[in-house]
Backbone as ProteinMPNN parsed JSONL, in Angstrom:
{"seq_chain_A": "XXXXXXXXXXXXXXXXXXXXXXXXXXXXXXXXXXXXXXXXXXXXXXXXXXXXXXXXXXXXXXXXXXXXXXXXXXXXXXXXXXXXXXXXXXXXXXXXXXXXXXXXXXXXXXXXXXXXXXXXXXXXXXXXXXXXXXXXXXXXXXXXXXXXXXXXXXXXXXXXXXXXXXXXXXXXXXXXXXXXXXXXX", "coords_chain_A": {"N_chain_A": [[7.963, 2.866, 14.354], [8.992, 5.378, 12.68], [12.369, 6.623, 12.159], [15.442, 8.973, 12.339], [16.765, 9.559, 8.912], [15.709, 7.32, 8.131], [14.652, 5.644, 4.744], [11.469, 5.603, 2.796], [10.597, 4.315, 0.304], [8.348, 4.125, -2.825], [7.507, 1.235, -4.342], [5.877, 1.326, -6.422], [5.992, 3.414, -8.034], [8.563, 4.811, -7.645], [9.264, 6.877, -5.702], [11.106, 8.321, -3.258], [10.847, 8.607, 0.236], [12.587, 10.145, 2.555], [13.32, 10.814, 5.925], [14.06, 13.428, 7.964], [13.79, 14.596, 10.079], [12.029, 13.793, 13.252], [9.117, 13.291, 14.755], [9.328, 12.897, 17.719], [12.285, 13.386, 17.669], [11.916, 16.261, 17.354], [10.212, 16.559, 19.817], [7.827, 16.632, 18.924], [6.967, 19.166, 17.677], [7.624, 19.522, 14.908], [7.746, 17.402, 11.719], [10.286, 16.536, 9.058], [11.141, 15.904, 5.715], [12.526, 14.975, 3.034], [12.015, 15.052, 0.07], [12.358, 12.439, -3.226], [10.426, 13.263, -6.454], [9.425, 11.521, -8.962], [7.446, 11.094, -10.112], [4.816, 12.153, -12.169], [2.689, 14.667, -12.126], [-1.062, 14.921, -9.538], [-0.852, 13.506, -6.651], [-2.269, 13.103, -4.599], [-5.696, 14.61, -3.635], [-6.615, 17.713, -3.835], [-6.74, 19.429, -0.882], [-6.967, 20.259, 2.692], [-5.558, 21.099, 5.452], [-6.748, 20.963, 8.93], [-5.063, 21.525, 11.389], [-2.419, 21.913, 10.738], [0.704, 23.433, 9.485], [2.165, 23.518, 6.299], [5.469, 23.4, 5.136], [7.369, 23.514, 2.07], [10.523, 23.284, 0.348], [12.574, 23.381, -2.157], [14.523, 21.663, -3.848], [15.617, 20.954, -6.277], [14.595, 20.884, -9.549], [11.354, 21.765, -10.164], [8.401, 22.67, -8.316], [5.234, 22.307, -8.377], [2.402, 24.544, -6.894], [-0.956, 24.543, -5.51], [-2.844, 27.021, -4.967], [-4.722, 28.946, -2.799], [-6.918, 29.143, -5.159], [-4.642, 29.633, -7.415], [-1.793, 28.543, -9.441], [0.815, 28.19, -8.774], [4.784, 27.936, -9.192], [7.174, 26.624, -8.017], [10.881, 27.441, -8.097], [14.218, 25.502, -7.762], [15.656, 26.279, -4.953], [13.747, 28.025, -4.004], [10.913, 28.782, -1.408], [7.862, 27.924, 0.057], [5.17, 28.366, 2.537], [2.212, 26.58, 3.203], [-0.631, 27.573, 5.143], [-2.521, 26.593, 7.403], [-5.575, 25.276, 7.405], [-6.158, 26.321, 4.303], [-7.111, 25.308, 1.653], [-5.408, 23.682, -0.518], [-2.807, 21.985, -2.592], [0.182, 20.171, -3.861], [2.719, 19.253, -6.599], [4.472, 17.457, -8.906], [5.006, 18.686, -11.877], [6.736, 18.023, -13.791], [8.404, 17.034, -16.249], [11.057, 16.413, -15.176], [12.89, 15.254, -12.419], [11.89, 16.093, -9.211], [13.243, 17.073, -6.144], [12.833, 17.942, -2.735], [12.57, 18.907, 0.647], [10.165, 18.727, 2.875], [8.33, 19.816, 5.699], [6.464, 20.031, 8.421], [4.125, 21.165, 10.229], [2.451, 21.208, 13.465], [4.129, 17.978, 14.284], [2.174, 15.726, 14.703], [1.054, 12.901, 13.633], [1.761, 12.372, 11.463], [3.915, 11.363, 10.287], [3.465, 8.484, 10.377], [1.214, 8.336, 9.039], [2.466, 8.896, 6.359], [4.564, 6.474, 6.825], [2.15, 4.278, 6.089], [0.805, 4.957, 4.108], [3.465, 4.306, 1.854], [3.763, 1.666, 3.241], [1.251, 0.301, 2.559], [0.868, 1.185, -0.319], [3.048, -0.849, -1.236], [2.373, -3.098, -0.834], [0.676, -3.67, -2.896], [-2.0, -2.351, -2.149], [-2.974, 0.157, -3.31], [-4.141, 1.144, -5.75], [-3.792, 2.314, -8.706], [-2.929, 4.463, -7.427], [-4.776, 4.905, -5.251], [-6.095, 4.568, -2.04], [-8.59, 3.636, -2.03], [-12.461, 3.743, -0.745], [-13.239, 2.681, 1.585], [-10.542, 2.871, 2.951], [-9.795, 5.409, 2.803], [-11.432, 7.093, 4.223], [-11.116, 5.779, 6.759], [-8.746, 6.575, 6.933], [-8.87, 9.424, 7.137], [-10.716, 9.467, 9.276], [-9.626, 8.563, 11.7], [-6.855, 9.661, 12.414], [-4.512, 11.763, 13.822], [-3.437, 13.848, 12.378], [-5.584, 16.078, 11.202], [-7.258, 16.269, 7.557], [-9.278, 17.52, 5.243], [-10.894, 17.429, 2.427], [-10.935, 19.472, -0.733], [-12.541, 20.035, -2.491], [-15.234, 18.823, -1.458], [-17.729, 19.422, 0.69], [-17.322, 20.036, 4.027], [-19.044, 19.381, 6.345], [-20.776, 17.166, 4.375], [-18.291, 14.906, 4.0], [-18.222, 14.729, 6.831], [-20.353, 12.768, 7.677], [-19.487, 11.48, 6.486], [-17.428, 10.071, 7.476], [-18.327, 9.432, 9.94], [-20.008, 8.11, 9.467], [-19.391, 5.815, 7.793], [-16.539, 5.0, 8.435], [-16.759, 3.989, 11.103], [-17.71, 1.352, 10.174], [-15.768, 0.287, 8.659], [-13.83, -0.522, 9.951], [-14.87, -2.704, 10.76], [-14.002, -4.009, 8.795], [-11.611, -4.298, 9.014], [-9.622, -2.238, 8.354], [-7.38, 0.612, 8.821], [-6.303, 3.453, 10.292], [-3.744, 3.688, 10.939], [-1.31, 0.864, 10.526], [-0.209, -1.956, 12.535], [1.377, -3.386, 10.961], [3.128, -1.809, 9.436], [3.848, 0.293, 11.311], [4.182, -0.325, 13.893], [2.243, -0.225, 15.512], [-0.89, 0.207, 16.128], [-4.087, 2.433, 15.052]], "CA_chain_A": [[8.15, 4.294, 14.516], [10.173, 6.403, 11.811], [13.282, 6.868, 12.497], [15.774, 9.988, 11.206], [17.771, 8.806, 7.903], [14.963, 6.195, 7.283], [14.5, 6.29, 3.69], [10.19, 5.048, 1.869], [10.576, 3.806, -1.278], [7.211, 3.483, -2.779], [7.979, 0.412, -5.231], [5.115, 1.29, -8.219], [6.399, 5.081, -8.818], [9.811, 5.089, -7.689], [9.577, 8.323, -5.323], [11.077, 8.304, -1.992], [10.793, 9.996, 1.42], [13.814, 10.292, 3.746], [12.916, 11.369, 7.234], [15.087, 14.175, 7.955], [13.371, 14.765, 11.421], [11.163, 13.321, 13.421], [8.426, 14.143, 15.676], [10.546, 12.373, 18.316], [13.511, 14.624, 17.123], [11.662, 17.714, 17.53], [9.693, 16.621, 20.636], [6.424, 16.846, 18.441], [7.113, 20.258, 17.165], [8.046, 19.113, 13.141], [8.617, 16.713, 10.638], [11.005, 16.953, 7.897], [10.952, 14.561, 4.748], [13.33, 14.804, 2.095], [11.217, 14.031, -0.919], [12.661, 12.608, -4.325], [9.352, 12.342, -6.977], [10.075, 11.066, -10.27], [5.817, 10.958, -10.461], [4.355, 13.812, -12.467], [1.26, 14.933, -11.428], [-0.859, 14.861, -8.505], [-0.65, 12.387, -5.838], [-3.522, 13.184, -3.666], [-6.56, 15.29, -3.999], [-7.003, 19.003, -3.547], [-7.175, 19.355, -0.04], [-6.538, 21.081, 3.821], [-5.149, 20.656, 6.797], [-6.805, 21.544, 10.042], [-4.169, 21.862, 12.598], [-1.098, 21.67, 10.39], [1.151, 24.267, 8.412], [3.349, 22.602, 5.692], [6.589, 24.506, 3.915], [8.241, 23.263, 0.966], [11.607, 24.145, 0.259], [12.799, 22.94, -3.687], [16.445, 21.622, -3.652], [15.923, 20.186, -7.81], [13.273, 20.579, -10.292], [9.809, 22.629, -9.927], [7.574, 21.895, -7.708], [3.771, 23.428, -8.683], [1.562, 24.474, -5.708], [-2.314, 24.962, -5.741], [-3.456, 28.001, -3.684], [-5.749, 30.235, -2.854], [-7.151, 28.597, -6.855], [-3.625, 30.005, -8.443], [-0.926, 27.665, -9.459], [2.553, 28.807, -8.107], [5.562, 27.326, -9.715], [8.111, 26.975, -7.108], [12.439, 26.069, -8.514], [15.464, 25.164, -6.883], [16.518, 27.636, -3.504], [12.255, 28.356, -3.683], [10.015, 27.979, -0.551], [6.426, 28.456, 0.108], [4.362, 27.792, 3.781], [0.937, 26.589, 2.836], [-1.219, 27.734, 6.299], [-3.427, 25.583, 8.015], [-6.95, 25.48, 7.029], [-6.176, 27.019, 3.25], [-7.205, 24.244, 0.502], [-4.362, 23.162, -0.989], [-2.323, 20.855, -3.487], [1.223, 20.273, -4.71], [3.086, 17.843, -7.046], [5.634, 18.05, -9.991], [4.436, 18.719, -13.044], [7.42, 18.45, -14.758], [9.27, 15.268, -16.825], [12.183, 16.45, -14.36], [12.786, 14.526, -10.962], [11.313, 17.033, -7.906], [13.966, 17.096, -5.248], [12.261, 18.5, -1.978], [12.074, 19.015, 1.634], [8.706, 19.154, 3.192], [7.947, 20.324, 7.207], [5.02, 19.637, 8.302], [4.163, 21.762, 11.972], [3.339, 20.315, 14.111], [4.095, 16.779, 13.467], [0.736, 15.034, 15.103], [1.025, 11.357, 13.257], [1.891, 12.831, 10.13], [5.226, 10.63, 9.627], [2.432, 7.332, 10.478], [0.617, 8.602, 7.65], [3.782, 8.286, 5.319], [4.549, 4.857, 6.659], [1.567, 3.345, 6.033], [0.782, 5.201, 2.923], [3.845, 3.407, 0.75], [3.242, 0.309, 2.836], [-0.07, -0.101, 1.3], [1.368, 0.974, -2.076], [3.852, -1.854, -0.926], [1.372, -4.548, -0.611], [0.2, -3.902, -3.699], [-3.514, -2.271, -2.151], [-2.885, 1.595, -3.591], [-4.576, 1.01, -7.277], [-3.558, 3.606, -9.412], [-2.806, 5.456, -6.498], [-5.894, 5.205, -4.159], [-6.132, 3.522, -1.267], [-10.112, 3.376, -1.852], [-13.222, 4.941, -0.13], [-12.927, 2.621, 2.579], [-9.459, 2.798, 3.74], [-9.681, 6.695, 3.059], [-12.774, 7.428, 5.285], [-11.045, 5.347, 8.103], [-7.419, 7.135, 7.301], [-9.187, 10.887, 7.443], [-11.309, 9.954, 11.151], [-9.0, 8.304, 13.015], [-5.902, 10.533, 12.46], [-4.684, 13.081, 14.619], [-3.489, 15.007, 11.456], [-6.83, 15.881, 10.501], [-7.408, 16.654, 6.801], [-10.296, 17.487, 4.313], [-10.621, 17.26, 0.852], [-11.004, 20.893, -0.725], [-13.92, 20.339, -3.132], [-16.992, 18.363, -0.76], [-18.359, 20.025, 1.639], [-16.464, 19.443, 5.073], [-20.371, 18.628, 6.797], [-20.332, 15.614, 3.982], [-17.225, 14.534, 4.549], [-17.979, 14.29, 8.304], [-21.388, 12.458, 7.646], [-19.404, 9.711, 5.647], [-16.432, 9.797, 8.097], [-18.644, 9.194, 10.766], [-21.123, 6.713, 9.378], [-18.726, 4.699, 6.654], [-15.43, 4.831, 8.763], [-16.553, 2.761, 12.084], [-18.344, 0.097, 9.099], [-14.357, -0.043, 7.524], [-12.988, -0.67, 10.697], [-15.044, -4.217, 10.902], [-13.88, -4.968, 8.052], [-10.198, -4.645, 9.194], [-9.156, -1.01, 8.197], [-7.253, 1.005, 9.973], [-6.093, 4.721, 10.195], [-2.649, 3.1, 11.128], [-1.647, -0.482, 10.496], [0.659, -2.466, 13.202], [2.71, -4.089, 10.319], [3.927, -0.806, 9.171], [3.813, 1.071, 12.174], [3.967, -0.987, 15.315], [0.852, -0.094, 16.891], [-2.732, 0.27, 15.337], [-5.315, 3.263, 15.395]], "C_chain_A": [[9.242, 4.767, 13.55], [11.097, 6.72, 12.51], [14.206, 7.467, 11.608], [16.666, 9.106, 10.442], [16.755, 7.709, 7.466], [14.403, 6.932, 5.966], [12.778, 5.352, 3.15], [10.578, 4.984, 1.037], [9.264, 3.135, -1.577], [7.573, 2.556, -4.314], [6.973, 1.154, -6.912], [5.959, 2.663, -8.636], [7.776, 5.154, -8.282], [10.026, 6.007, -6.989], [10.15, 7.932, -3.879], [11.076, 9.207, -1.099], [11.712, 9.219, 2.921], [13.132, 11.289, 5.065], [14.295, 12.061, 7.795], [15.119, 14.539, 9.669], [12.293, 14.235, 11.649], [10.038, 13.613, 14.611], [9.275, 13.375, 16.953], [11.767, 12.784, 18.502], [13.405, 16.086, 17.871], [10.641, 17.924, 19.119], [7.965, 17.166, 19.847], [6.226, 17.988, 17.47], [6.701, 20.618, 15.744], [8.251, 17.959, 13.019], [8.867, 16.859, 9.416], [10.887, 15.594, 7.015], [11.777, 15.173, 3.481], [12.584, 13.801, 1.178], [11.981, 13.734, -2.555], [11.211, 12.09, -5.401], [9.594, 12.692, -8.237], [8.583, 11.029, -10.669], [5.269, 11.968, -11.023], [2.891, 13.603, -12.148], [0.564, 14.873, -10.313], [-1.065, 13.9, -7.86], [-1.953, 12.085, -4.932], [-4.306, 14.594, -4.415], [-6.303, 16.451, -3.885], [-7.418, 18.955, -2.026], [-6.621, 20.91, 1.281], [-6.456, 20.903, 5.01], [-5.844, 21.642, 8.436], [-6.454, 22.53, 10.93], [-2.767, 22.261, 12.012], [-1.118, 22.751, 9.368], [2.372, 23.408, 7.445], [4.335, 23.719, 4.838], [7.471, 23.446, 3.32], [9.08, 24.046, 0.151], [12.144, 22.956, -1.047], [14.036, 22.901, -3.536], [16.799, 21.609, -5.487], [14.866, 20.341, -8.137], [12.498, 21.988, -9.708], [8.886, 21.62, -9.181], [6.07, 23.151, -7.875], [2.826, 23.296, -7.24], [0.344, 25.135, -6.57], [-2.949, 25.712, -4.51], [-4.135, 28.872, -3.62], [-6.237, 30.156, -4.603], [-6.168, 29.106, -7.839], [-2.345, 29.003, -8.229], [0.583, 28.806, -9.601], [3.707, 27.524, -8.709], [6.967, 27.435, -8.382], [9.729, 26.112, -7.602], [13.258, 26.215, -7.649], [16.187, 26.683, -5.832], [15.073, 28.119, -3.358], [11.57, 27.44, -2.296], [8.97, 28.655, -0.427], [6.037, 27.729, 1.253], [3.314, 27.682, 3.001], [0.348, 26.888, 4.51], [-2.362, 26.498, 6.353], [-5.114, 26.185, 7.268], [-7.525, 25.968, 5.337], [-6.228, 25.658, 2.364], [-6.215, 24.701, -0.256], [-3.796, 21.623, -2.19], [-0.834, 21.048, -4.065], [1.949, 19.123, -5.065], [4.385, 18.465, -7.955], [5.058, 17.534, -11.085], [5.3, 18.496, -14.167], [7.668, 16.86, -15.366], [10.543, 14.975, -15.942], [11.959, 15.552, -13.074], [12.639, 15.99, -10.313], [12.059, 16.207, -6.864], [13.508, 17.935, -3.767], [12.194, 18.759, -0.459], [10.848, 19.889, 2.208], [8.449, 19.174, 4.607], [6.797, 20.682, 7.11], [5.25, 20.23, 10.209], [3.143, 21.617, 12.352], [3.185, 18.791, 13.369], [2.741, 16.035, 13.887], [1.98, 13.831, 14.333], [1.137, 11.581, 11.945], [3.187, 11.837, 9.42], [4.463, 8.944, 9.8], [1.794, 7.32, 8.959], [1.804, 8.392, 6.24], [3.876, 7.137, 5.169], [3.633, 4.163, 5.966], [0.885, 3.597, 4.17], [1.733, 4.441, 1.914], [3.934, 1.913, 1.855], [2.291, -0.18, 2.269], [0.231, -0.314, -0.308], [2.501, -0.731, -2.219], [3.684, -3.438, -1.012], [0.604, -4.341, -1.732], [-1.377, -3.383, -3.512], [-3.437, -0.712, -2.231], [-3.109, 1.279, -5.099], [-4.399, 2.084, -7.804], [-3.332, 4.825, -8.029], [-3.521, 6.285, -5.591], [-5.963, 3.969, -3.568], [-7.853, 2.846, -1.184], [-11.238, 3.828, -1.224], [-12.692, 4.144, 1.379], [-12.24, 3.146, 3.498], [-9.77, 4.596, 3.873], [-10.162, 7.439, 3.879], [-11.902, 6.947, 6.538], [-9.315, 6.324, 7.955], [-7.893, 8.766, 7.695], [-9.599, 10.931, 8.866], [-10.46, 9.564, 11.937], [-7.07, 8.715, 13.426], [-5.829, 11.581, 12.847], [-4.335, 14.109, 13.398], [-4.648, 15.223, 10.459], [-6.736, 16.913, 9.185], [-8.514, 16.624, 6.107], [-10.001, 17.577, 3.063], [-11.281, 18.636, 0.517], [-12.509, 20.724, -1.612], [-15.14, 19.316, -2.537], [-17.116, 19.295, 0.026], [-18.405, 19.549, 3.094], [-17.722, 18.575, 5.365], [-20.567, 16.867, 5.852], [-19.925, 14.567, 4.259], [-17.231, 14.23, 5.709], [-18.964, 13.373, 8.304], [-20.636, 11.017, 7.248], [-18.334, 9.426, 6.602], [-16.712, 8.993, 9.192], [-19.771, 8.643, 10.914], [-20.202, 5.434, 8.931], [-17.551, 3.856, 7.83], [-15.513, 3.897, 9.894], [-17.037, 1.622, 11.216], [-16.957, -0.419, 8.719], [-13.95, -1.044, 8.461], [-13.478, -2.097, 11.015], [-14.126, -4.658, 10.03], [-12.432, -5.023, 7.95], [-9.172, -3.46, 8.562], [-8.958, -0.197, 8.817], [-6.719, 2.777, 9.363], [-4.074, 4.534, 9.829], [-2.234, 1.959, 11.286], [0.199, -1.012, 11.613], [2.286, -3.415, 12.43], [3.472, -2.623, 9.614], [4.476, 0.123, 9.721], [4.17, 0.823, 13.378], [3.2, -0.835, 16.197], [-0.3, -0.3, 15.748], [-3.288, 1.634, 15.56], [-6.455, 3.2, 14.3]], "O_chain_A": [[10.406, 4.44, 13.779], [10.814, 7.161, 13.624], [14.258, 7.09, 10.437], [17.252, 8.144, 10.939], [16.988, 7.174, 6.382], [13.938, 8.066, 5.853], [13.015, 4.144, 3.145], [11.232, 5.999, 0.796], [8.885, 2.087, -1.055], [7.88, 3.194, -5.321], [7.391, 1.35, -8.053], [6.533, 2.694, -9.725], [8.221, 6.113, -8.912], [11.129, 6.469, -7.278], [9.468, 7.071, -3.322], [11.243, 10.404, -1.335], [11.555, 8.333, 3.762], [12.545, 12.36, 4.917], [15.344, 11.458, 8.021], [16.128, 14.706, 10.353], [11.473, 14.048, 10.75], [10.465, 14.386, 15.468], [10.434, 13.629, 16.625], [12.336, 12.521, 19.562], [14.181, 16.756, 18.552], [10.348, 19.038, 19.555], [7.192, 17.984, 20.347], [5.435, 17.866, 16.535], [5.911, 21.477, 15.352], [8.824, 17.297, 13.884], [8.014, 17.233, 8.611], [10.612, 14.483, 7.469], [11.194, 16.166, 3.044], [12.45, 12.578, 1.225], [12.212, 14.767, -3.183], [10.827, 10.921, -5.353], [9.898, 13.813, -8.646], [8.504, 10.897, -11.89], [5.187, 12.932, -10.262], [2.207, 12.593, -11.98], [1.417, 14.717, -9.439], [-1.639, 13.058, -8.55], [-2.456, 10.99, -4.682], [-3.873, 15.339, -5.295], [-5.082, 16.39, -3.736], [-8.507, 18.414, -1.834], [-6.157, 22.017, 1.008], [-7.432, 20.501, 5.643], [-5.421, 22.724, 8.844], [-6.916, 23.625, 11.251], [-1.992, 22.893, 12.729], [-2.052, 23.104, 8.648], [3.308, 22.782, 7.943], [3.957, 24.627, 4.098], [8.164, 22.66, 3.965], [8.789, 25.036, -0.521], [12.074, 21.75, -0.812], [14.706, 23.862, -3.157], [17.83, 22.061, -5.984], [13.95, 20.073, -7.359], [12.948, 22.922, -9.045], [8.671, 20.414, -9.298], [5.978, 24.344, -7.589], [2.59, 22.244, -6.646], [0.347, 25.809, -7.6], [-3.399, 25.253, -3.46], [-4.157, 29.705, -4.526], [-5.907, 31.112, -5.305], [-6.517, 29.132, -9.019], [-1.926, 28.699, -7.113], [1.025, 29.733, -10.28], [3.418, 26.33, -8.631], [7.507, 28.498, -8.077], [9.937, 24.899, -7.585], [13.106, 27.029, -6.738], [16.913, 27.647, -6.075], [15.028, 28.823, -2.35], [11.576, 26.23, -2.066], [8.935, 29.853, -0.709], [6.37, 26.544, 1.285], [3.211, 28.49, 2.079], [1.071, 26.273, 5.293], [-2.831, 25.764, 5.483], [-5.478, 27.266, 6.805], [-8.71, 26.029, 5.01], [-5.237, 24.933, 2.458], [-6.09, 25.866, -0.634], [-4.398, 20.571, -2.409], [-0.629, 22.064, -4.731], [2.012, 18.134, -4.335], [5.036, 19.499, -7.798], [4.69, 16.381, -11.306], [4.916, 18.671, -15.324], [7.176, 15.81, -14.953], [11.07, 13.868, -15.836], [10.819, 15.186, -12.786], [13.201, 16.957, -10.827], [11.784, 15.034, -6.613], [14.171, 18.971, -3.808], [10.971, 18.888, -0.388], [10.583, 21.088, 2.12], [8.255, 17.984, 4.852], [6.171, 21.324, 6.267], [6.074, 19.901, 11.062], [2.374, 21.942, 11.447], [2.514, 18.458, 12.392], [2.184, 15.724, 12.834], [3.209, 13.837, 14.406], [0.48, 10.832, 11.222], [3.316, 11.663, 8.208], [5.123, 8.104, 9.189], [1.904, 6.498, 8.05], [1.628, 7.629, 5.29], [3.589, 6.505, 4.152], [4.088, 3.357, 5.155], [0.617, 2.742, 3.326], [1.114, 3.85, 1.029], [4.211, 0.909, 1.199], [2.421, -1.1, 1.461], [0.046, -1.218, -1.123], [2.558, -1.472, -3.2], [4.388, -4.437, -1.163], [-0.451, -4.962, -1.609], [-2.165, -3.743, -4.386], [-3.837, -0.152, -1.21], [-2.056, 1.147, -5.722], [-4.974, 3.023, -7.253], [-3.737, 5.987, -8.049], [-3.369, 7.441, -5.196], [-5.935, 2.829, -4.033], [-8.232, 1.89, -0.506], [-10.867, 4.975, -0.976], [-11.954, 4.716, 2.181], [-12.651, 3.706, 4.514], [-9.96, 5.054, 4.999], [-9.549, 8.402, 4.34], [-11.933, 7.753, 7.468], [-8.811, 6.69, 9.017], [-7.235, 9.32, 8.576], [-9.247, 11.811, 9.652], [-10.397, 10.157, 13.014], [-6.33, 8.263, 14.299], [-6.64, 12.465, 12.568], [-4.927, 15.188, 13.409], [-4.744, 14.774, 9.317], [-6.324, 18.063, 9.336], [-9.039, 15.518, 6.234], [-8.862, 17.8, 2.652], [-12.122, 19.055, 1.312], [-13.497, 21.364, -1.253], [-16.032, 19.068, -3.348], [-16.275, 20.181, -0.125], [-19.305, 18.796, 3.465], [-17.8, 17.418, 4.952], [-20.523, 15.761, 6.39], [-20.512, 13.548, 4.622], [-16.352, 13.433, 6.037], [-18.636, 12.648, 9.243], [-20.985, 9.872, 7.537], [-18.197, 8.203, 6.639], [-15.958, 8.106, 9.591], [-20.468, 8.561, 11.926], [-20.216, 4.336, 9.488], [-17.553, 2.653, 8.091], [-14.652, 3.02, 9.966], [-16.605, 0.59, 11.731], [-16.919, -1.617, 8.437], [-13.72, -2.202, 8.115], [-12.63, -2.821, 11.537], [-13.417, -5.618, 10.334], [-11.907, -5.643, 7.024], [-8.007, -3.763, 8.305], [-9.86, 0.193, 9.558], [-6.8, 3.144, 8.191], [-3.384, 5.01, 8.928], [-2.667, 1.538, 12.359], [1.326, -0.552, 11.432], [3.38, -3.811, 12.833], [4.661, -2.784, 9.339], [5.345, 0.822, 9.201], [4.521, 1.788, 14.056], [3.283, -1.152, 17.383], [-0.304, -0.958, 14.708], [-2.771, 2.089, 16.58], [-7.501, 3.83, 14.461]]}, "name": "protein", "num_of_chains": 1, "seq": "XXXXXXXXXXXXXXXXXXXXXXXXXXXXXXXXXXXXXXXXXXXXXXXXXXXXXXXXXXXXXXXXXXXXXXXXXXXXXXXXXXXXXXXXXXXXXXXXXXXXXXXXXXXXXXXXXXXXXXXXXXXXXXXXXXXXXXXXXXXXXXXXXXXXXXXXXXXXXXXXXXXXXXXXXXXXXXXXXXXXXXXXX"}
């Protein structure tokens, strides 16, 4: 379980994420993450969150958001909410280090998803910075912070979530892994 002041260090890219709060903290409410990313470009796909609103608040650097299809430049003392359900994307585009805190409402299993995200990178099974269809299919169904990817077509996406993702799970893939996490889902 995350705990506040714990700091991720994902070994290939160098970025980390400090847990500033925790759903535990906030009684479920939020979590906070103090991000430093030294990574330019983006990290994950184009996507959108369900249930969840995220605000990013810029301490260092630019941080570029993708919204509503216009790229927003956000610098230092800048914040922006992305809303729930609005396809989304943000990274740092710059050569600069991106200094950041990111709140994420409510927290669901959203600080799980962190963990296990740079343990994977950790173990060496995040290739260029994908965990693969497998693992991805079983990290999108069996997470309470449910997300989609902005360009398939959610119906798709649920077709492969919910054919591919119980097939992963033979093969020992999980949403949440007990060595990074202390439980399983």
């Amino acid at each position: 379980m995350p705990q506040k002041g714990q700091v991720l260090v994902n070994p290939v890219s160098g970025d980390s994420y400090e847990f500033l709060e925790t759903s535990n903290d906030t009684n479920g409410e939020r979590i906070s993450i103090k991000m430093v990313l030294k990574t330019k470009g983006q990290l994950v796909p184009n996507h959108f969150h369900v249930l969840q609103d995220e605000t990013f608040e810029v301490l260092e650097g630019k941080l570029t958001i993708w919204l509503d299809r216009k790229i927003h430049i956000l610098n230092a003392g800048e914040s922006m909410t992305l809303p729930k359900g609005k396809p989304h994307n943000h990274y740092n585009d710059s050569d600069e280090t991106l200094t950041m805190i990111q709140t994420v409402t409510p927290a669901l299993d959203f600080e799980y998803l962190m963990e296990n995200l740079i343990g994977l990178a950790s173990d060496g099974l995040m290739k260029n910075g994908k965990a693969g269809l497998l693992q991805e299919l079983a990290t999108l169904k069996y997470l309470d912070s449910k997300s989609f990817l902005a360009d398939i077509p959610v119906g798709v996406q649920k077709v492969l979530m919910n054919t591919i993702a119980p097939i992963s799970r033979l093969f020992g893939y999980r949403a949440i892994y007990k060595k990074y996490s202390g439980f399983e889902k």
